[in-house]
Each structure stands twice: as C-alpha cells, then as structure tokens.
C-alpha positions as CSV (number, residue, x, y, z in Angstrom):
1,X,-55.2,-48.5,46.4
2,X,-52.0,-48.1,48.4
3,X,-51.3,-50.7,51.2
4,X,-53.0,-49.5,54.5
5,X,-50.6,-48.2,58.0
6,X,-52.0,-51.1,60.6
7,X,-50.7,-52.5,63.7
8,X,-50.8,-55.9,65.1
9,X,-49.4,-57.8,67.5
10,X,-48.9,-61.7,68.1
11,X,-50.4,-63.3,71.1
12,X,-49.7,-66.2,73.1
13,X,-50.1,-67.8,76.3
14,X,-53.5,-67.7,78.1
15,X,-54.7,-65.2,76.3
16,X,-55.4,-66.8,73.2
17,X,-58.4,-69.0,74.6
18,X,-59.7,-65.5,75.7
19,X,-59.7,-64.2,72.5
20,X,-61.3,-67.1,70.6
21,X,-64.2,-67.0,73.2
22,X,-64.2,-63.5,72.6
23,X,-64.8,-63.7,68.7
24,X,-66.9,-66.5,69.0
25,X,-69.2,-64.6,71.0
26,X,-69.5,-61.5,68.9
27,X,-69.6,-64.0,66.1
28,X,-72.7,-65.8,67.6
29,X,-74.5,-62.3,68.0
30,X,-74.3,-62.0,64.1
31,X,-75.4,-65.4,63.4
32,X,-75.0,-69.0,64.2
33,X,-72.7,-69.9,67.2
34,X,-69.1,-71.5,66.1
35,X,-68.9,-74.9,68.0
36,X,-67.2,-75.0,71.2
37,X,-64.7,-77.8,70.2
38,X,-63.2,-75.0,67.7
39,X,-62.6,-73.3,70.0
40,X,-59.0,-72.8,72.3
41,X,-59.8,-74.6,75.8
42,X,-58.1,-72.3,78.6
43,X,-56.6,-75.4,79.8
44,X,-55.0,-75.9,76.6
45,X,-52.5,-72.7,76.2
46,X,-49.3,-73.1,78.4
47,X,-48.1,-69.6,79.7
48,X,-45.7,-67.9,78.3
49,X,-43.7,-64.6,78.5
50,X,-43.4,-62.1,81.6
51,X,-45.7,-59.9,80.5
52,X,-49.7,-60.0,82.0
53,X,-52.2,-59.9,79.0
54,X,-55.7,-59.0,79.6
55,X,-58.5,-59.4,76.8
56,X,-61.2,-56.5,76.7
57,X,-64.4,-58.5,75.0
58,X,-67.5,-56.5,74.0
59,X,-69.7,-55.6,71.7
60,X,-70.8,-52.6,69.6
61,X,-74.4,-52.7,71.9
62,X,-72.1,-53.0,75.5
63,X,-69.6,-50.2,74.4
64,X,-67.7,-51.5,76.9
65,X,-64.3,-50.7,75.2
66,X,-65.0,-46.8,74.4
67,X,-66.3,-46.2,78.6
68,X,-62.8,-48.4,79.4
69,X,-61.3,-45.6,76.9
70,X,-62.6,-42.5,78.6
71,X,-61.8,-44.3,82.4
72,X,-58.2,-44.9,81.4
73,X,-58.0,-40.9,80.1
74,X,-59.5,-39.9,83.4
75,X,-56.8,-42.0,85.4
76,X,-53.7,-41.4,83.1
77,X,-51.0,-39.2,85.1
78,X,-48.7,-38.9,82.6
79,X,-48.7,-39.3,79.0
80,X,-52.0,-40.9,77.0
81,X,-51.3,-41.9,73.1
82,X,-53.9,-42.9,70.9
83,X,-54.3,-43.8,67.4
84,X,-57.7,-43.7,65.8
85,X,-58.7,-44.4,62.0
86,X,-62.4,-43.0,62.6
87,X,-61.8,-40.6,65.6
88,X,-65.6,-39.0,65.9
89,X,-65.1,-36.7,69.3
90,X,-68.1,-37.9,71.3
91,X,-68.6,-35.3,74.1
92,X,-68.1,-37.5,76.8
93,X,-64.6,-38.7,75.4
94,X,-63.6,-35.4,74.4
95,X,-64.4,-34.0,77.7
96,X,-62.0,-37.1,79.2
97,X,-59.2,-36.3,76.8
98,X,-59.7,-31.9,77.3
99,X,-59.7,-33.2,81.0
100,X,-56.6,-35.4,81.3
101,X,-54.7,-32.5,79.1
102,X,-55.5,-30.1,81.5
103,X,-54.5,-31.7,84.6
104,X,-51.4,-31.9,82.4
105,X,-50.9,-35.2,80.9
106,X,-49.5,-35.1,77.3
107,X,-52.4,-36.5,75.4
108,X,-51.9,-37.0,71.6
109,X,-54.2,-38.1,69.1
110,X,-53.0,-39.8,65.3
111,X,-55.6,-39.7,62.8
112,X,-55.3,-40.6,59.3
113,X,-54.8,-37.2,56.9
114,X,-57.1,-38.8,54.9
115,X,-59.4,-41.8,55.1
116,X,-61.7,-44.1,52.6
117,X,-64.9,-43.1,54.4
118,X,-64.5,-38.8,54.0
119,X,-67.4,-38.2,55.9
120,X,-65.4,-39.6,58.9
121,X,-62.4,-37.5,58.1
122,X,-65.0,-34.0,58.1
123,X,-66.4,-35.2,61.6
124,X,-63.1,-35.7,62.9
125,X,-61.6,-32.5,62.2
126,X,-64.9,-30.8,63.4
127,X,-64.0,-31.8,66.6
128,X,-60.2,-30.6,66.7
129,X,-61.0,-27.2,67.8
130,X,-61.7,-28.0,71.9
131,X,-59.0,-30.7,72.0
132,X,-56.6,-28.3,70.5
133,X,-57.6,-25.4,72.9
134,X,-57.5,-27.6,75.9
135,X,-53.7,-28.5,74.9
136,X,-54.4,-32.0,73.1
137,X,-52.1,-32.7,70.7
138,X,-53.6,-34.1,67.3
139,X,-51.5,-35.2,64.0
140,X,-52.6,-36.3,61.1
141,X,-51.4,-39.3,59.6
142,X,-49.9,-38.3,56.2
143,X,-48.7,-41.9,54.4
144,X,-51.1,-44.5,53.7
145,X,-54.5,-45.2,55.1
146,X,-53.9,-45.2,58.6
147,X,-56.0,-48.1,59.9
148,X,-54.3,-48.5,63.5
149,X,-56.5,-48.8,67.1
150,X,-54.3,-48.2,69.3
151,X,-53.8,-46.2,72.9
152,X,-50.8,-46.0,75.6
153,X,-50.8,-44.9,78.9
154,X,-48.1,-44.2,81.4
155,X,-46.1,-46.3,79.3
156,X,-47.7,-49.2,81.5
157,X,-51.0,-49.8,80.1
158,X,-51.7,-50.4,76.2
159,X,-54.1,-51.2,73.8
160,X,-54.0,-53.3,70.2
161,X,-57.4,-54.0,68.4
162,X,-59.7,-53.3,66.3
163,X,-62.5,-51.2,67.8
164,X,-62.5,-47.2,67.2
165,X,-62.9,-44.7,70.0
166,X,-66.7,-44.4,68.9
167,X,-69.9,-45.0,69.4
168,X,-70.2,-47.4,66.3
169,X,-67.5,-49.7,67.3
C-alpha cells in the first residue's frame, strides 16, 4: 500500500498540557485511566510563539467537534476549506455548508478519490449532488490515500486533528 496524504502539525507552548489531558480522557473512556503524573502539568510548558492555540477535546458520544464544525460554516464570511478522509454529508452539516455557499462564501470540500473503506467513498459521493447545486466546491483527492482532517476559515481560524466531519468521530 502506497504511503498515505496526512497532515500534522507540531505543538508547543500551553497547549501541550491541553492535549495530554485531552487524550488521557478519551483514553480513560476506553479503559483504565493513565496516571496523572504522566501527564504534562499546565504549569510545566513555558509559552511560546505569537500565535493563540486553542484545544477542542471531545468525544465520539459529545460530538462536540462536528456541532463546532457546522457553527464555524454558519459564521464563515469569506472562504471555508475543508479536508475530509470519510466525508458522510449529515443533513445538518450539509445544510451548514449549502448555507454558507449561498450567502456566498467559497466553501470547498477535499475528499480522497478513493479510500480503504469504499463504502465511505459511495456515501460520500451520494451526497455531492446538493452541495454541488448550492455552489460547494468538492475535489477529489487523486494521489495517495488522503487521510487529512482539516478546515480553514477566513484565513483566521483553522483546524488540525484527527476527527472526521461525522457522526462516528
């Protein structure tokens, strides 16, 4: 199998405590809880950098991260990028994305041409047809698996990670 299209980032500062607390509370949902002194104290990470970082925790059962997803669509003025490796058009985030297309921001959508589940690949496309109309942009990824979670808005707000815009992640 051909290497897989991903993005990351590297994290530092403050941040980096948040995270850890993060996965070691979605880790203690699947099983025991990792001990606290493993964990990154706050206190412990200097800041660093000019830019603000802000750590979106949740977990499949909150879906906290895909009603932040639909919010952000329904507050983006400009421009609203996403990349999705299991994009499944729930209605309530297709109506958000048909929505902010309409009031004229340039939403587009990356999706991988093809993917290693294919069922995910046939939902996804079933759902092209009402973003398309309403003036979403969609591509599909052509290289490698395209694994990448991603979303810009107004070139001021971003996100990195490793939830999908669905109701499974």
């Amino acid at each position: 199998m051909p290497p897989w299209r991903d993005t990351a980032i590297s994290v530092r500062g403050p941040a980096v405590a948040d995270i850890d607390a993060a996965f070691a509370d979605s880790w203690a949902a699947a099983g025991p809880p990792i001990s606290p002194d493993e964990l990154t104290p706050a206190t412990a990470v200097q800041p660093t950098g000019g830019l603000k970082a802000w750590v979106i925790a949740g977990r499949p059962d909150e879906m906290s991260l895909y009603r932040l997803e639909q919010l952000v669509a329904e507050i983006a003025e400009r421009s609203l990028w996403l990349t999705d490796a299991y994009f499944v058009g729930t209605t309530g985030y297709v109506h958000a994305l048909c929505g902010a297309a309409k009031a004229g921001v340039d939403v587009r959508l990356l999706v991988p041409g093809s993917s290693n589940w294919p069922i995910v690949g046939a939902l996804s496309r079933a759902g092209y047809r009402s973003l398309l109309e309403a003036g979403v942009r969609v591509f599909e990824w052509n290289g490698a698996m395209l694994h990448a979670k991603t979303a810009v808005a107004d070139g001021c707000w971003s996100r990195v990670g490793s939830s999908n815009s669905n109701l499974a992640s």
